[in-house]
N, C-alpha and C positions, 0 to 999 in steps of 0.2 A: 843413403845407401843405395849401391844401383843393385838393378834386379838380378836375377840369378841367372846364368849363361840357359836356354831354353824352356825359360818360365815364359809366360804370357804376362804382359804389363796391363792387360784388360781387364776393367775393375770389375768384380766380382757377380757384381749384381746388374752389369750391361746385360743387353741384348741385340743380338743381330735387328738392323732397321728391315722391315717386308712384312708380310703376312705368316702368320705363325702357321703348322703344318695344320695343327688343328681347329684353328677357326676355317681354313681350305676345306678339310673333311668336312665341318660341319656344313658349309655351303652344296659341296657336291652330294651329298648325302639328301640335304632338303631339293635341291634338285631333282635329286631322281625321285625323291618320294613325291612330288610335284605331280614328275609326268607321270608315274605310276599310278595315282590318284585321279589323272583325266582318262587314265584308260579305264580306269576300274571305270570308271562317270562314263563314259563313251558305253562300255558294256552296258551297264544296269541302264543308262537311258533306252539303249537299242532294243532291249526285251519286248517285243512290239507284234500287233496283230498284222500279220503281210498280206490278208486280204480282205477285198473292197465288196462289198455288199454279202457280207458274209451269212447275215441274219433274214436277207429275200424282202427286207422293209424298202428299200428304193426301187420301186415299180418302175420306174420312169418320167420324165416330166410329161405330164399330159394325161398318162394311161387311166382310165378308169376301169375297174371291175365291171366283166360283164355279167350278166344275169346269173348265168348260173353259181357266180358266187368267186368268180376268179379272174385268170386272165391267162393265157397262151400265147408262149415266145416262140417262135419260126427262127432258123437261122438267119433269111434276110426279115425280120420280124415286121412280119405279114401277120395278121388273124389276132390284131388286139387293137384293141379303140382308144385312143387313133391306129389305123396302119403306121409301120415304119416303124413302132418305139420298139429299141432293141431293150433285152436284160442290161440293166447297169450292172458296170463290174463282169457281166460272165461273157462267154459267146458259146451261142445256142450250134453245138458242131453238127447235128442229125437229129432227125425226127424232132419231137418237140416236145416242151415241159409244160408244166401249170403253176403257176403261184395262186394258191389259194386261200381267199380271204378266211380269217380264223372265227366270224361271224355265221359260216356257210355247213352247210352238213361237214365242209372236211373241215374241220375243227375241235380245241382249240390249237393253236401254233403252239411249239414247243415255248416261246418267249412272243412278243411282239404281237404283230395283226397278219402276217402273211409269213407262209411254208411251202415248200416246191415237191409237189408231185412231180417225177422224174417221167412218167406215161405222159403226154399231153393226148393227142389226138393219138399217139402211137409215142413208140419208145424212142426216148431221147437221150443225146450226148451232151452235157454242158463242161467249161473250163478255165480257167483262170489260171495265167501267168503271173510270177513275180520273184524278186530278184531276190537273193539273200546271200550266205556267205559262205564261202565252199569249208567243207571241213565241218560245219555247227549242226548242231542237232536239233531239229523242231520237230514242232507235235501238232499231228494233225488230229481233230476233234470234232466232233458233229452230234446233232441230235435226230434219231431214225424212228420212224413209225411207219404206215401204210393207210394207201387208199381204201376206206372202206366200205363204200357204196362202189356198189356191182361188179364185187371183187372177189369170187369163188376161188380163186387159183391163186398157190403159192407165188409170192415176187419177191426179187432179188436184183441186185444193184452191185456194182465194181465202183470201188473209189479207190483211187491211185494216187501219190505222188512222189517227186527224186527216186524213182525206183523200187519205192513199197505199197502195196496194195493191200487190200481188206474188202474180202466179198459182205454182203448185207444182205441177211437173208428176211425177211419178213412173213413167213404164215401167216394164213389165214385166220381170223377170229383172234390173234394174240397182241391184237394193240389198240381195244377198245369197239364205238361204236359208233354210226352218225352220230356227230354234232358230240362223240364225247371220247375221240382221240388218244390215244397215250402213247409216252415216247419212249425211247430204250439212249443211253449217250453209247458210242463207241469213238475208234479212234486208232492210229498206231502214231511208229515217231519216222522220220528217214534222215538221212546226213544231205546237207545241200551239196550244190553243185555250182552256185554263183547265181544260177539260173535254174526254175522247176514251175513245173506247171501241176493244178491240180486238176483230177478230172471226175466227173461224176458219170458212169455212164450205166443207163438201166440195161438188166440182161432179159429180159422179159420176151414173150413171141412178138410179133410183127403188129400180130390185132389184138396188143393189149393197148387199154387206155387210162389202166389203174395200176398203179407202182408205187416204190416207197418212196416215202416222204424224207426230204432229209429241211435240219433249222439247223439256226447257230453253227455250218461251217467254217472254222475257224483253221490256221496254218500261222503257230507263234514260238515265237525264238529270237536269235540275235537278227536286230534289223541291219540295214549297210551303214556303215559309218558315213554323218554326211562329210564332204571334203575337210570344212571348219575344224570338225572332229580330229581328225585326221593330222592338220596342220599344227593343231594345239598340241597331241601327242609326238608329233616329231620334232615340233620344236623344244620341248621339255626334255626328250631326249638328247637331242641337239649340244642342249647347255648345260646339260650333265657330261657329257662327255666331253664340252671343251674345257671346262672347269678342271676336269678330273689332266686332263693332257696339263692343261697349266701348273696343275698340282705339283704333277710328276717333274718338267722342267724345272722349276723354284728347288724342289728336296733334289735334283740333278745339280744343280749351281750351286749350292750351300755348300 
């Protein structure tokens, strides 16, 4: 019997030869969820500390504690034994700081063996740069107390970074005693900029040599992607999106 004038003679239960729409979707689908997955990974890996000697434990290669219990950074750091050893990690901008041993009347350190009186010989500026990601939000954090040996007068400190600051005040008599120290945390957050610097700088007179003590400086949030990072997430985009044009072409020709 022949077929019917506009019937299909194609038996019933064929099918067109190629990839079906829906094994396409499922592929582009796990595609993207791929590279969505490295970004999430690129993020929660980047959650990261952005600065280096944050805790005042890397004295320098060489320095030793002097007598009185510590050691003093000069901007071309001059007046520590050896001469010449700068702060790792900071730079000493004006006058000069003290890192002091947590063994010594200015003790104990908020963590660790060593905490940075901001007075050294006189009032000082220290700073650290580093890089981050414009747009993200980090938090800066720190542990404060004050000098308390031959230290009658109110002191106070300016910490800055990307644009936000936080004055630090310290009284007198409200953060223990020789050799038995106590600390207070503070902190605020800023939005990066790609680029920011932190800065610590005491606000104290000219002929002060006692100021607050800051530990555990810390500036943490989304680290930079390293390039690898980077590469992985665009290529995962990449084959999500060729896939998906493929997609669309194949259900175009059908």
């Amino acid at each position: 019997m022949l077929p019917m004038t506009g019937m299909s003679s194609r038996p019933s239960g064929e099918h067109r030869i190629g990839k079906s729409p829906m094994r396409s979707a499922k592929v582009v689908f796990s595609a993207t969820i791929s590279a969505l997955a490295l970004l999430g990974a690129a993020s929660a890996a980047g959650a990261a500390e952005l600065l280096v000697n944050g805790g005042f434990e890397n004295i320098g290669a060489g320095a030793v504690p002097e007598s009185w219990g510590g050691l003093t950074y000069y901007p071309d750091g001059t007046h520590v034994a050896p001469t010449g050893i700068l702060l790792p990690g900071w730079t000493v901008q004006s006058g000069s700081v003290d890192l002091a041993w947590t063994t010594s009347a200015w003790g104990p350190a908020a963590s660790g063996t060593f905490s940075m009186d901001l007075d050294g010989w006189n009032p000082g500026t220290i700073s650290q740069s580093f890089n981050d990601v414009a747009g993200q939000t980090y938090t800066v954090s720190y542990d404060y107390s004050r000098n308390p040996a031959n230290a009658a007068q109110d002191v106070s400190a300016l910490v800055s970074a990307g644009g936000q600051s936080a004055t630090v005040d310290a009284p007198n008599g409200a953060f223990g005693s020789e050799f038995n120290m106590t600390w207070q945390p503070g902190g605020f957050t800023f939005v990066g900029t790609g680029h920011d610097t932190i800065t610590l700088a005491s606000l104290d007179p000219q002929n002060s040599n006692a100021g607050v003590f800051f530990d555990n400086v810390s500036v943490s949030g989304q680290a930079v992607p390293e390039p690898a990072s980077w590469a992985l997430m665009i290529g995962g985009f990449g084959m999500a999106g060729a896939m998906l044009r493929r997609r669309r072409a194949s259900l175009a020709a059908a």
